[in-house]
C-alpha positions in Angstrom: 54.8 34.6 57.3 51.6 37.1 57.3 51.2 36.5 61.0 54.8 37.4 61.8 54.5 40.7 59.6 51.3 41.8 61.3 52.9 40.7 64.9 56.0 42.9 64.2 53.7 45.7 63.0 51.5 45.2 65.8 54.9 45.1 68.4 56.2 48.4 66.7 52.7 50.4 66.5 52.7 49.6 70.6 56.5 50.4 71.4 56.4 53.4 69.1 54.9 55.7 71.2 56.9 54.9 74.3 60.2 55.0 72.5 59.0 58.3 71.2 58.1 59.0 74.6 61.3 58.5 76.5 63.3 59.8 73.5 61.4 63.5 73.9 61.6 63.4 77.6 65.5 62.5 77.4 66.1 65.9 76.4 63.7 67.9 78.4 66.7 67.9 80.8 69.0 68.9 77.9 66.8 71.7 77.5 66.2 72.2 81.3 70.2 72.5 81.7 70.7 75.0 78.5 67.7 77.4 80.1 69.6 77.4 83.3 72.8 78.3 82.0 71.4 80.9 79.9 70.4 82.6 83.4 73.9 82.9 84.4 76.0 84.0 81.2 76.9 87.2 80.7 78.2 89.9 82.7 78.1 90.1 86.9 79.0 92.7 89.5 79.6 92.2 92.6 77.6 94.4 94.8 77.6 92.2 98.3 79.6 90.0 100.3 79.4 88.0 103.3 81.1 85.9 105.9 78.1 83.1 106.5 80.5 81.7 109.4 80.4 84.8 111.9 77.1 87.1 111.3 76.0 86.7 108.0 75.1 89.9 107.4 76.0 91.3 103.4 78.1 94.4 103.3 78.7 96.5 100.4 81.2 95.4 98.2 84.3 97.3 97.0 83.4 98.1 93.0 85.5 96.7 90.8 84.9 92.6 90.7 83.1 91.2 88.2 82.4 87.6 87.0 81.8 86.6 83.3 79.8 83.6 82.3 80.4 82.3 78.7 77.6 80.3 76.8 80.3 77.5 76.7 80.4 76.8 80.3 83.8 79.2 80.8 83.8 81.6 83.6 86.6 84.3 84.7 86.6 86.4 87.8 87.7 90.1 87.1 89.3 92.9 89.0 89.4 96.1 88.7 91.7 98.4 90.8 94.0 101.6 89.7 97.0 99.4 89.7 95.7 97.5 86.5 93.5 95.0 85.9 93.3 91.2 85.8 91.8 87.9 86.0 91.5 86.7 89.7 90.3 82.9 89.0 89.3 81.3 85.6 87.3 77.9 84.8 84.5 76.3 83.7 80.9 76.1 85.5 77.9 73.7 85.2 74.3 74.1 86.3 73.2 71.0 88.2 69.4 71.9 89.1 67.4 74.9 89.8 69.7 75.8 92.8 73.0 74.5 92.7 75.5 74.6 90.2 79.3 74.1 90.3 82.8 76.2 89.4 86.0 74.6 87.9 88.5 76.5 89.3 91.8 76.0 86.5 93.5 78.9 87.3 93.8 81.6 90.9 95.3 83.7 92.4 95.2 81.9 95.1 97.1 78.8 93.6 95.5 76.7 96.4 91.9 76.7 94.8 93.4 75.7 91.3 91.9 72.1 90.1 89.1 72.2 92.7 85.6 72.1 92.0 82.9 73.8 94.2 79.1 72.9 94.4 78.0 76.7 95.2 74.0 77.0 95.8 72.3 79.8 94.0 68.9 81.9 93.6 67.9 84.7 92.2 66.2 87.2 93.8 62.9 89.2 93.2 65.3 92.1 92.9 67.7 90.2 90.1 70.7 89.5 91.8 72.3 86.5 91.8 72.8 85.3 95.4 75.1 82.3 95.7 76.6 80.5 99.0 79.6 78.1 98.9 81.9 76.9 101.1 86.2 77.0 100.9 87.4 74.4 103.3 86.1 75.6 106.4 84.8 79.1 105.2 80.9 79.7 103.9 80.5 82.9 102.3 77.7 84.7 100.6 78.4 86.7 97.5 75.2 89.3 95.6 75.7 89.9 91.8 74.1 92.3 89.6 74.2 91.7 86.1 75.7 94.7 84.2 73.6 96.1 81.9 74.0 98.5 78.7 74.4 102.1 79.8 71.2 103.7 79.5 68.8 100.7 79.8 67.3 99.9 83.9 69.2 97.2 86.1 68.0 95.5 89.1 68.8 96.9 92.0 72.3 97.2 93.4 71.4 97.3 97.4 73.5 94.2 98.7 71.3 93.9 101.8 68.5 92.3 99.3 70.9 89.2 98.9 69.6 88.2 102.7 
C-alpha cells in the first residue's frame, strides 16, 4: 500500500507542473483577446474613406459618422446630419488575432447586410487611427478612425491620407 501512495505522489509531483502549465497558458489567449478588444472600445470618427476596388486612395470623410465599441463586444454605427440623427448598423464584434477581427451586423440601414458577419482586417497606425479593410460582396473598402477624445486633451491626428 506504501508503494502505491509514494507512486501516486511521485505521478502528481511530475504532472503537477504541466497541468499547471497548460492551465496558465489556456488563458494567455483569454487575456490576449480581452487586451485586443480593449484597443477598439470606445468612441471612433470617421475621418477617411476609400474604394480599395478603383484607386485606393483615402479621401476626407464627411464629419458626422461615428462607431461605438462597447466592452461587451456591442458595436453601433452613428450618423450625424441636420436632419437628425441615428443608428446606421448595430451588432456585435470579436477580435480574432492581432489583425483581424469580425462585425455582427443585426440591424442596417441597408436591410441586406442584416445577419451577416464580416472578417474586416485592422491596424493601427503610428498616428492612432484605426485603419480597417473589408470586403461587401464584391466591394473592398478602406475606412481611417480617430478615436474621439475629451475636449481639451490631444488626439491623434485626423489627416485621412495617414490610413495609406
Amino acid at each position: 500500500m506504501k508503494h502505491i501512495a509514494k507512486s501516486v505522489k511521485t505521478t502528481w509531483a511530475k504532472t503537477l507542473p504541466l497541468a499547471s502549465l497548460v492551465f496558465i497558458l489556456s488563458f494567455s489567449d483569454v487575456l490576449a483577446q480581452d487586451h485586443r478588444t480593449d484597443l477598439f472600445v470606445g468612441v471612433w470618427e470617421l475621418v477617411g474613406t476609400a474604394n480599395v476596388n478603383t484607386n485606393g486612395n483615402v479621401m476626407k470623410a464627411p464629419p458626422g459618422n461615428y462607431k461605438v465599441f462597447g466592452a461587451d463586444g456591442s458595436y453601433r454605427f452613428m450618423r450625424f446630419h441636420p436632419q437628425g440623427s441615428c443608428f446606421a448598423q448595430e451588432g456585435s464584434f470579436r477580435v480574432l488575432s492581432d489583425s483581424t477581427y469580425v462585425e455582427q451586423i443585426n440591424r442596417a440601414l441597408v436591410k441586406q447586410l442584416e445577419g451577416n458577419q464580416y472578417e474586416i482586417d485592422y491596424q493601427v497606425n503610428e498616428e492612432g487611427l484605426l485603419v480597417i479593410e473589408g470586403n461587401v460582396d464584391d466591394f473592398r473598402y478602406r475606412e481611417v478612425w480617430r478615436r474621439v477624445s475629451n475636449c481639451g486633451e490631444a488626439s491623434a491626428s485626423g489627416n485621412p491620407t495617414s490610413g495609406e
